[in-house]
C-alpha positions in Angstrom: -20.8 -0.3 -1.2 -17.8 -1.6 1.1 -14.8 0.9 0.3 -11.8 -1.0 -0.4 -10.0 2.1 -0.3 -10.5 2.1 3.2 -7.8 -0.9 3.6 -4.7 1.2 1.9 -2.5 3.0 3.7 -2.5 6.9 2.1 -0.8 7.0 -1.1 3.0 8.0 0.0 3.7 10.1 -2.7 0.2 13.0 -1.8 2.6 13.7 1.0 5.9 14.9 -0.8 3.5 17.8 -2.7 4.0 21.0 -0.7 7.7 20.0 -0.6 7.6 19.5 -4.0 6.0 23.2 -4.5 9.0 24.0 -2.6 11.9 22.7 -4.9 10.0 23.9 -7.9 9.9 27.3 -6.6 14.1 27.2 -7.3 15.3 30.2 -9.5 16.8 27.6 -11.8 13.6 24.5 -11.3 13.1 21.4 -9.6 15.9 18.6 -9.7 13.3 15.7 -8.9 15.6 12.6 -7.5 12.3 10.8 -5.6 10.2 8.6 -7.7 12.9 7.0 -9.8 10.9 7.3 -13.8 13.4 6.8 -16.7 14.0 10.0 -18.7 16.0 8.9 -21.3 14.9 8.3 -24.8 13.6 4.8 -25.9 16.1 2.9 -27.8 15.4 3.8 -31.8 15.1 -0.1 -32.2 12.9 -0.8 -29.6 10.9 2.4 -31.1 10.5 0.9 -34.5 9.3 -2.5 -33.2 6.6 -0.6 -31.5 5.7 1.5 -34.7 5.8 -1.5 -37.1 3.2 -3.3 -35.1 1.3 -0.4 -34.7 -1.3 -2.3 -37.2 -2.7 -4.3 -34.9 -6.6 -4.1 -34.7 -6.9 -7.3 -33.1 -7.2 -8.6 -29.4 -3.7 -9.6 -28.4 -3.5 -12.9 -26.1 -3.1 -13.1 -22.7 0.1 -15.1 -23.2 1.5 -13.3 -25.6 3.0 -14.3 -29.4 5.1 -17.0 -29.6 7.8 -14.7 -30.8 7.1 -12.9 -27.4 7.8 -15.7 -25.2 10.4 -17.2 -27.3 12.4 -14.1 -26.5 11.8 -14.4 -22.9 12.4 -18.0 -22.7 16.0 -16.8 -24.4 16.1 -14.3 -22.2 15.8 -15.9 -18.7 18.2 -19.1 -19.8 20.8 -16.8 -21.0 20.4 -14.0 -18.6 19.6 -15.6 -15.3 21.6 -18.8 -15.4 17.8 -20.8 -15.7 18.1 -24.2 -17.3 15.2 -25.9 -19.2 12.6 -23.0 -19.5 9.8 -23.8 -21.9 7.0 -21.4 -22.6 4.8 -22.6 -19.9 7.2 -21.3 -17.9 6.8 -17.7 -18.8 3.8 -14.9 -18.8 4.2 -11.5 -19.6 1.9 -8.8 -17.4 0.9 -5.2 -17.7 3.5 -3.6 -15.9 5.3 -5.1 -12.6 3.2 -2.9 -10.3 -0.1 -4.2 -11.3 1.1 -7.5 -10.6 2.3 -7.3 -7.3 -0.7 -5.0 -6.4 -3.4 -7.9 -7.3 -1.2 -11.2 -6.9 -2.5 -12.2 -3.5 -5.9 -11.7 -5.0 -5.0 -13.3 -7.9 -3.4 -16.4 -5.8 -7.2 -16.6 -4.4 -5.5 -15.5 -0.9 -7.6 -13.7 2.1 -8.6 -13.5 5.7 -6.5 -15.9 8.0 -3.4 -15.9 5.1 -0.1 -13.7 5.5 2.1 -12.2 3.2 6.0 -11.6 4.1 8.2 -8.8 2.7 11.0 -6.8 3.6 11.0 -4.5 6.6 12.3 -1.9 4.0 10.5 -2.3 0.7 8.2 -1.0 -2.3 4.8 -0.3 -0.6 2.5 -2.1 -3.1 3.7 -5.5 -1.6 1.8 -4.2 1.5 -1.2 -3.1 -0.7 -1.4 -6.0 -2.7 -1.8 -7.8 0.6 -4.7 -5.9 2.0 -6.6 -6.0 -0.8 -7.6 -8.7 -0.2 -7.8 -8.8 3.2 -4.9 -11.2 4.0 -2.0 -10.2 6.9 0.8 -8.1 6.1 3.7 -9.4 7.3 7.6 -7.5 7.9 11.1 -9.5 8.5 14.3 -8.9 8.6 15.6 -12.4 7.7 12.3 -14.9 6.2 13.6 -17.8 7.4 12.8 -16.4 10.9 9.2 -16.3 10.1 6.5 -18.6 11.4 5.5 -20.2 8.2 1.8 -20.9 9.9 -0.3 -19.4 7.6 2.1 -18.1 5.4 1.5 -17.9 1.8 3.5 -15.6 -0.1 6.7 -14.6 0.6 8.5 -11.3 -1.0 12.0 -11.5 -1.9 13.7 -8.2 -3.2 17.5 -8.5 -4.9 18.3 -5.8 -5.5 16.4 -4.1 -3.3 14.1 -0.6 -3.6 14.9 1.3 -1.3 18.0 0.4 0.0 19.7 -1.1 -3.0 20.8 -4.4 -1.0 21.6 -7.6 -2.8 20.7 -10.9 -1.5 24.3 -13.3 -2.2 23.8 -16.2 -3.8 24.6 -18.4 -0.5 21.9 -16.8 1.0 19.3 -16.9 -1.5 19.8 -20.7 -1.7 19.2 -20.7 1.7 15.5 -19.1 1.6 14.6 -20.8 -1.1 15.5 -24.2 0.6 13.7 -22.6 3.7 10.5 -21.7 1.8 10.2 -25.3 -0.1 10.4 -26.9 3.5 7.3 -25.4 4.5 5.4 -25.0 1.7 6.3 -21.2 0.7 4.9 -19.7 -2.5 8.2 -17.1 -3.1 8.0 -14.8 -5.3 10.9 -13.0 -6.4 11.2 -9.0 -7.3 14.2 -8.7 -9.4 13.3 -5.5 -11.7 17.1 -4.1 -10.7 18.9 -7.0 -11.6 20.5 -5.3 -14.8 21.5 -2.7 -12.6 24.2 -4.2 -9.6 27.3 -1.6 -9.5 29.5 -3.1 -6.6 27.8 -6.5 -6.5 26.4 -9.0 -8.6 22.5 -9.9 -8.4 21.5 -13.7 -8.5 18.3 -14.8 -9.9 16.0 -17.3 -7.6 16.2 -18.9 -10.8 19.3 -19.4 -11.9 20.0 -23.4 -11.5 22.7 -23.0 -8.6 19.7 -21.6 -6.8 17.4 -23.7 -7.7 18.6 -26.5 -8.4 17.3 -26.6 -11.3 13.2 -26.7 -10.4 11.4 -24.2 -10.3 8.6 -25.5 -8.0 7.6 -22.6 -5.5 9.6 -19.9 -7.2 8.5 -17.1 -9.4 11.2 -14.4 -10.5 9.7 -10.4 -11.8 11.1 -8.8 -14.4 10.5 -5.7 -15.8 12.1 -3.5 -19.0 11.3 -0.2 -17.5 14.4 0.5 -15.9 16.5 -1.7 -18.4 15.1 -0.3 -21.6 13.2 2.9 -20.3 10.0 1.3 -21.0 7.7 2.8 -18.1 5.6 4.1 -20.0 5.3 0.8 -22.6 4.4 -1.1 -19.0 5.8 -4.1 -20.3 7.3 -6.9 -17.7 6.9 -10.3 -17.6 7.2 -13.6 -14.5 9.1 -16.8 -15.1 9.0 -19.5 -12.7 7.0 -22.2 -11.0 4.5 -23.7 -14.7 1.8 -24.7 -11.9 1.5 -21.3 -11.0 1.8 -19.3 -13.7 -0.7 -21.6 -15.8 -3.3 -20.5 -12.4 -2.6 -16.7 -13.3 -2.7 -17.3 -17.0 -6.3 -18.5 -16.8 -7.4 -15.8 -14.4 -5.8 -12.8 -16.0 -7.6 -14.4 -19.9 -11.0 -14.1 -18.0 -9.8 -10.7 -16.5 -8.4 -9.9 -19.8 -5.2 -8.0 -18.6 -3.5 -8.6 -22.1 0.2 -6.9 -22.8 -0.9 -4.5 -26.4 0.5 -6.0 -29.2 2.6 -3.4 -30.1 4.0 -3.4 -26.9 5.0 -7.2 -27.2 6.5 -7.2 -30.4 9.1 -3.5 -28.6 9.2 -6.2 -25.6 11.3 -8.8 -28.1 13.0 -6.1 -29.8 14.3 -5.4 -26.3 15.5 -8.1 -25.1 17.2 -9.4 -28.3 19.5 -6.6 -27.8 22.1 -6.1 -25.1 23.9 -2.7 -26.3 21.2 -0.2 -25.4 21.3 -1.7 -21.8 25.0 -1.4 -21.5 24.9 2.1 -23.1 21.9 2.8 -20.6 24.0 1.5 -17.6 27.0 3.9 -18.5 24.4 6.5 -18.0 23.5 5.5 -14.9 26.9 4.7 -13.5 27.8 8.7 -14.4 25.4 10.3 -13.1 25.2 7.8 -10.0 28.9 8.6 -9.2 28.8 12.2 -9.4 25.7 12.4 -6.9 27.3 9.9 -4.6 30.3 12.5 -4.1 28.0 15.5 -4.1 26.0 13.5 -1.2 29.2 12.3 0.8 30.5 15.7 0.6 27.2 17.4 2.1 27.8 14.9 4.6 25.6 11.9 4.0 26.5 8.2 4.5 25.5 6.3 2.4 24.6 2.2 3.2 23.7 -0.8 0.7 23.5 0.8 -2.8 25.2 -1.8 -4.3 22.7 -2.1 -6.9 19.3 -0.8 -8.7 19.1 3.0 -9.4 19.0 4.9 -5.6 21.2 5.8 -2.9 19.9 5.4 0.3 21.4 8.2 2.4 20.7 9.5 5.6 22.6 12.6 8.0 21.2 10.6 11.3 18.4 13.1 11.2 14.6 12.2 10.6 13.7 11.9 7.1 11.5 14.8 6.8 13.9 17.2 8.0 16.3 16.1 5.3 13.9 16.3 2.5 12.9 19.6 3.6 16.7 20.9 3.5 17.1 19.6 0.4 13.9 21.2 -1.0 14.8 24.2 -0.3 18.2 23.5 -2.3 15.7 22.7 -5.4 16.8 19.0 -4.7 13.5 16.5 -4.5 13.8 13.1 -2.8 12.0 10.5 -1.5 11.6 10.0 2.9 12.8 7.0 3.7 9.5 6.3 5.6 7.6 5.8 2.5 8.9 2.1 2.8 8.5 1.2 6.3 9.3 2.6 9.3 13.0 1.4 9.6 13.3 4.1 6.8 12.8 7.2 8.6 16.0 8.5 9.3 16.9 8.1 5.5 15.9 9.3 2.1 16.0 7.8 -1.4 18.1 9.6 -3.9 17.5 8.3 -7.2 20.3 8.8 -9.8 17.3 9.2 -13.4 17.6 12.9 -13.7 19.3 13.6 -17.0 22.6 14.7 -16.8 21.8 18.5 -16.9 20.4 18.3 -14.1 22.2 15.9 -12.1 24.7 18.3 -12.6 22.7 21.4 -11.2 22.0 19.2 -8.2 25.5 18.3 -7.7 26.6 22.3 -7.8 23.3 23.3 -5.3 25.1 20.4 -3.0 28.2 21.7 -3.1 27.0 25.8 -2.5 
């Protein structure tokens, strides 16, 4: 049996154990600020929606209830500045991760095709690549790119690690880039609630667009949003040709959403308060660790948006996680996302606010 396993890089997070073991080992416990989970309750709404459907004994479709893509039809026009969307242009999926780990399989890609993404970036984009087998490929700026061979390219506003937005004159730009030579984009926009000192742009929204969607897929997830990791509900909207591809693939895989999970999903986004309230939260406790950081003497670059501060002392990463471990304070190395990353780490700001105040205090002693 050929070990696919053997194609992945080693999973990033096995390394951050032993310092881990160290923060833990603090007299008052671990402030964990690396892998960025939601620890805040589920809204009581979005809780009941999930409870009253709990009846479901049936297989749930692939596509999901017509009350499920209704609600993110409504969603994408009136969120993203999308015009014209119509059910075939949305699909709900099992979690964002899963789908960008088996896209390029899914897209029927391989041997002798590449896949672009961000010099800095979420690691399953690489993953999702060498599964099956195609070329991982790294850029600064994609339109810089050979497109030979080319077949997905990975856009990330706003961006995890760094928190960068991509402006809306630039995005235009790509997009008119990508069409030119036959680019499949697809879009990771999972922090686009979430921009603090800018404002992130959909690939969809029409002054993007221009109003077609061929060649462009946006991802969205509720998990940051809504605190719905552990529901894995997230959803694509985009390019009908494509997503009607992955629709009849993932029915004959069946990687259906639960019901009860699509009937929380429209509960979710019919309701804009808990996101607001939810962003309050995070614009607290981002601030106070911000300071705390600038104050130990960390810069700290991009951040704009999403839910990290990417901070670096002009030190390699390791050493700073290390420091910062023995504080009681876990993050993330900055290498875990590409090698540009390794003279930063990733604070994220979803510790409660207990103890984003204990590690503001350990940062200041």
């Amino acid at each position: 049996m050929s070990a696919v396993s053997s194609r992945l890089p080693v999973f990033p997070w096995d390394r951050l154990e032993p310092y881990k073991a160290t923060a833990a080992a603090h007299p008052d416990g671990i402030v964990d600020l690396s892998v960025g989970t939601p620890v805040d309750p589920v809204p009581a709404l979005i809780r009941k929606a999930l409870t009253d459907a709990a009846d479901s004994p049936g297989y749930p479709t692939v596509w999901g209830t017509a009350a499920l893509r209704d609600a993110l039809t409504g969603w994408v026009e009136r969120r993203l500045g999308a015009t014209g969307v119509t059910h075939r242009n949305v699909l709900p999926v099992v979690g964002s991760k899963e789908l960008v780990a088996w896209l390029p399989t899914q897209l029927g890609l391989g041997p002798g095709d590449r896949v672009a993404y961000p010099r800095l970036a979420y690691p399953t984009y690489e993953v999702g690549a060498r599964l099956c087998g195609a070329t991982p490929v790294v850029y600064d700026d994609p339109t810089e790119l050979d497109p030979t061979g080319l077949r997905l390219l990975w856009l990330n506003s706003p961006s995890n690690p760094t928190g960068r937005v991509i402006g809306r004159a630039e995005l235009t730009r790509i997009v008119k880039w990508a069409r030119a030579h036959g680019v499949l984009v697809f879009s990771d926009e999972c922090y686009l609630e979430l921009g603090w000192e800018a404002e992130p742009v959909s690939v969809l929204d029409a002054g993007v667009c221009g109003g077609s969607y061929e060649g462009l897929v946006a991802v969205h997830s509720l998990s940051k949003r809504s605190n719905l990791a552990g529901y894995r509900a997230a959803f694509i909207a985009g390019d009908e040709a494509v997503l009607g591809e992955l629709l009849t693939i993932r029915k004959h895989g069946g990687m259906m959403t639960p019901a009860p999970v699509q009937a929380a999903t429209v509960a979710a986004l019919g309701d804009d308060t808990h996101v607001a309230e939810q962003r309050a939260r995070y614009a607290a406790r981002r601030a106070a660790l911000r300071s705390a950081l600038e104050a130990y003497g960390f810069r700290i670059e991009h951040s704009e948006a999403s839910l990290y501060l990417w901070a670096t002392r002009d030190e390699p990463c390791w050493e700073t996680v290390a420091q910062l471990a023995e504080r009681g304070v876990l993050v993330a190395p900055g290498d875990f996302y590409g090698a540009a990353g390794e003279r930063f780490v990733r604070v994220a700001f979803t510790a409660t606010d207990e103890r984003v105040e204990a590690a503001v205090k350990r940062l200041a002693g």
